[in-house]
N, C-alpha and C positions, 0 to 999 in steps of 0.2 A: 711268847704269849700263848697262853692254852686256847686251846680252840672254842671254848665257851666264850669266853674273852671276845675274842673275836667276829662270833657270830655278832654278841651285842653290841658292837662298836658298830656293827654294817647295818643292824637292824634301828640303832639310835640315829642313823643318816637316813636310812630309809623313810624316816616318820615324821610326815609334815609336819611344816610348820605353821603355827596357829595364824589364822590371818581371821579379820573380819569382814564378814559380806557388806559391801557400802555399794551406794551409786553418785555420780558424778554427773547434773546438768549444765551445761556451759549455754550462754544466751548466743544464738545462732544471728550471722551479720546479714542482714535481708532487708530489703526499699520498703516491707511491711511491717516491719517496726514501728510503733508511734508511742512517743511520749510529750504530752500536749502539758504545755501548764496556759490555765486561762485567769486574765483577771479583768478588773472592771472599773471603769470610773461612772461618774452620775450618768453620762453623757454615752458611751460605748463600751463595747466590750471590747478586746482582741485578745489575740491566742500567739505563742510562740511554739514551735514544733522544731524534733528533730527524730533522727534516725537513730544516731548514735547512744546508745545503751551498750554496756558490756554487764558480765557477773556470772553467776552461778548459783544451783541449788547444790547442794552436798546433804547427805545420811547416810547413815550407819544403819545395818539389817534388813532384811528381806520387806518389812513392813513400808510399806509407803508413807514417805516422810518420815521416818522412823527416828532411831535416839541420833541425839548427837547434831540436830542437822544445823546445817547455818545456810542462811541467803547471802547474800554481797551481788549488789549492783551499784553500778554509775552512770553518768550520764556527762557527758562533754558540754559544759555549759557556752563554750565557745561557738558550739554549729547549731545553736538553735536560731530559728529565724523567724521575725516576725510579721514578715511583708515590707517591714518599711526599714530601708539601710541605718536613716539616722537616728532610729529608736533603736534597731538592734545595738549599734555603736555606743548609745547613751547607755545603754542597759546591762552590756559586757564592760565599758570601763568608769561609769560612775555609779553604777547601782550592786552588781556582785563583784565589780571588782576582781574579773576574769585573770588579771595577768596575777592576783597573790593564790584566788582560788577558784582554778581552770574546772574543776569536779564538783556534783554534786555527788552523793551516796548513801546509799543505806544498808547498815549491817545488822542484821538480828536471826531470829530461830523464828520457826512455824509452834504456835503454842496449840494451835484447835484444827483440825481436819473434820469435817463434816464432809460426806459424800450426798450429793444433788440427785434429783431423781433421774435427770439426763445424763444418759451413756457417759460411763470416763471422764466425767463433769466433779469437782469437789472445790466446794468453799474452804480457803484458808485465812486464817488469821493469826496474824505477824506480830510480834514486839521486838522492839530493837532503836538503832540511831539514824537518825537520820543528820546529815552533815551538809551543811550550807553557808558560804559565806564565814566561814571557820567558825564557825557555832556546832556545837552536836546537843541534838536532842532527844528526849525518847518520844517513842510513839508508836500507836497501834496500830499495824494494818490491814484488812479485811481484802481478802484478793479469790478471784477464782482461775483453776485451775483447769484444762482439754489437757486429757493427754492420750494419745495416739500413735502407734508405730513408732515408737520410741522419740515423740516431739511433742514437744508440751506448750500450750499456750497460755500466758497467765494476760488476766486482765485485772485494772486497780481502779479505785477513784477515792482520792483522799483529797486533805487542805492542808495546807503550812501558811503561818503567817509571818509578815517580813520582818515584825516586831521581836519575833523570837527568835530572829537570828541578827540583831543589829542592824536591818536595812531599812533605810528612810524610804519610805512610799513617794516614789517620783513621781514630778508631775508634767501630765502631758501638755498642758496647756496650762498658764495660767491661772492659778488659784483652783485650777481643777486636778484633783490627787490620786491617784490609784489605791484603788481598794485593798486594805491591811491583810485580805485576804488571797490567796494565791489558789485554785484550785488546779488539779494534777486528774488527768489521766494517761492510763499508759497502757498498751496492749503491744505484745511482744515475747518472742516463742525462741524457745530452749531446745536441744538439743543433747540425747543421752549420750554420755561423754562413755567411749572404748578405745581401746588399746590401739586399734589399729586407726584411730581417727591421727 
């Protein structure tokens, strides 16, 4: 082999290789987590809570939220609780029907980034599926964004309705029904995902 040859065989190894700049948010496991769904009958309201949320933000380029990105979160429909044993019970095995589908989830992209006029504060807005009760649907959703020291807090308030995923509006008493509508909030913080985590 002549030594031209050779130099560019050493200088073809020499010469990165093309990757792209991405970042990786993983949702950080903390007692501050809250994901509430409230609903209502004529009579009362109440709320079911849990902790348990997992998921991630992902993007591609330097740009915040940039190309390519996807969300994916879940949420353990089994450890939410609603104060009272035998309405959680009622609610995990006759209403979602926990043992066929344990998760709820939503997967989609950031379509719109507006920056707020408070520090490291940015409005986002979501499309993608959301999955319940093995129904998937689409839907919009409008979330804000703290991001700080490399930890990011996002907070939501949207609605689903039980209609749209095949679930009968239980009733807590007596001719009295829960409200078709479901409302959702959720506040809970991410974590920028490196190599040595």
């Amino acid at each position: 082999m002549n030594s031209k040859k050779y130099i560019f065989i050493i200088l073809l190894f020499l010469i990165p290789f093309t990757f792209v700049l991405s970042e990786e948010w993983h949702v950080k496991k903390s007692k501050n987590n809250l994901v509430k769904f409230i609903s209502s009958t004529p009579i009362e309201d109440f709320e079911g809570i849990t902790q348990k949320i997992d998921g991630y933000i992902y993007w591609e380029g330097e740009k915040l939220f940039g190309n390519k990105n996807e969300i994916y979160f879940e949420v353990d429909l089994n450890s939410v609780n609603t104060g009272s044993e035998k309405r959680d019970v009622d609610m995990r095995e006759d209403v979602l029907q926990t043992d066929k589908w344990p998760i709820t989830y939503y997967k989609g992209t950031i379509i719109k980034i507006q920056k707020v006029e408070e520090q490291n504060l940015y409005e986002l807005k979501s499309k993608g599926k959301i999955f319940i009760h093995g129904v998937e649907k689409e839907i919009e959703i409008t979330a804000k964004a703290k991001i700080e020291n490399n930890i990011m807090n996002i907070t939501t308030d949207f609605s689903v309705y039980l209609k749209d995923f095949n679930i009968k509006a239980p009733s807590l008493l007596a001719f009295i029904k829960v409200a078709q509508e479901i409302k959702l909030h959720l506040d809970f913080t991410l974590e920028k995902f490196t190599e040595d985590k």
